[in-house]
N, C-alpha and C positions, 0 to 999 in steps of 0.2 A: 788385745790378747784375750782371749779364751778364758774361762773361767777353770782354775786348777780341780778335777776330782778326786775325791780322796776314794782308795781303793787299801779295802783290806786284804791281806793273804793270809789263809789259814792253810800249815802244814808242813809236817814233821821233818822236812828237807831244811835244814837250815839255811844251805849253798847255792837250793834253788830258789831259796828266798831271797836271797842277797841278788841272786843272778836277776831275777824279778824285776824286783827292787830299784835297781843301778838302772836296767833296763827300759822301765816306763816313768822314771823319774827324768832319765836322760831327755825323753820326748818335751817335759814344762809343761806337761798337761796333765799329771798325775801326782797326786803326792799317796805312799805308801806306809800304810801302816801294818804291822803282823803279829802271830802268834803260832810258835811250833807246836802250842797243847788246843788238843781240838774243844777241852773243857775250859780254856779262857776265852774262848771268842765269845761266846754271851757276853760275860763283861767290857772284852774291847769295842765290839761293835755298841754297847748302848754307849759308850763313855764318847769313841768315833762319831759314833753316825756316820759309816762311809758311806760312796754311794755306790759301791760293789762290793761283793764280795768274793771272790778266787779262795775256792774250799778244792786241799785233794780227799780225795774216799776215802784211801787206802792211807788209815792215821791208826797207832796204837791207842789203848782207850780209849776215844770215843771218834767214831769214825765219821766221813762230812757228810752223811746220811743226819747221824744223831746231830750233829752240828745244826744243819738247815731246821731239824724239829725241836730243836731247843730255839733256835731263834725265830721261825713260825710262831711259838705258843706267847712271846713280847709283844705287848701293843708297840714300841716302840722301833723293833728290829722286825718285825713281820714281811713288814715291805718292802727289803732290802733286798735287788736282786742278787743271786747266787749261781755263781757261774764255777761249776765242778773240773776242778783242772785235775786230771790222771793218766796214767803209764796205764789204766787197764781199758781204754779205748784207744784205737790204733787214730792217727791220721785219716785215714782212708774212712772209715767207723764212722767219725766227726761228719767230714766232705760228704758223705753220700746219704748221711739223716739228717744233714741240715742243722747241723749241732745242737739235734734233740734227742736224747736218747734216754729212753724208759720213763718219757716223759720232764726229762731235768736238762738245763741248759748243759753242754760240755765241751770241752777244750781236748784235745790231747795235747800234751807234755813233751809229744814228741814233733809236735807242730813251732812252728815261728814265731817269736816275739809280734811280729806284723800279723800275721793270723791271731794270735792271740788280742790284740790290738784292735783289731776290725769285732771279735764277736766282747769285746769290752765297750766299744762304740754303739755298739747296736745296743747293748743292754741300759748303758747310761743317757741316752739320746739327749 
């Protein structure tokens, strides 16, 4: 069996985290850890060490912009990829940049667990 990877979820959806959650845990190849406040991942992620991180933008107080450069500026979290999951990039958006866009890995939200799945694989290789 496969080695399990721990994947962080940062972001303000509770429901969507749960939905997540259930989601890539059901797969035995993920175990999940999270935080609704985009000002506790610094300390989740150094206490985790996951080996992803699932950040949405669009968070009250600090958004996964400030997220990703609060955790860039850790020797410890710097290296941790960051893959931007949001409602403000369509599907289509995703598919046709190659889920790079403005230079930062991304998901849309309105895409599949399985799509979601495949650009989490690629990130954790």
């Amino acid at each position: 069996m496969a080695e399990v990877k721990k994947i962080m979820i940062v972001d303000d959806d509770a429901d969507l985290i749960n939905l997540l959650k259930t989601k890539l845990e059901k797969t035995e190849r993920y175990k999940v850890v999270y935080t609704t406040e985009g000002a506790e991942a610094q300390k989740l992620a150094q206490r985790e060490s996951p080996d992803l991180i699932i950040c949405d933008i669009d968070m009250p107080e600090m958004d996964g912009g400030e997220v990703e450069r609060a955790l860039s500026e850790k020797e410890q979290t710097r290296n941790i990829p960051v893959l931007f999951h949001s409602s403000l990039v369509s599907k289509s958006d995703v598919e046709s940049s190659g889920g790079i866009i403005g230079g930062k890995q991304m998901a849309s939200k309105s895409g599949n667990i399985k799509e979601l799945i495949i650009r989490i694989e690629s990130l954790i290789k």
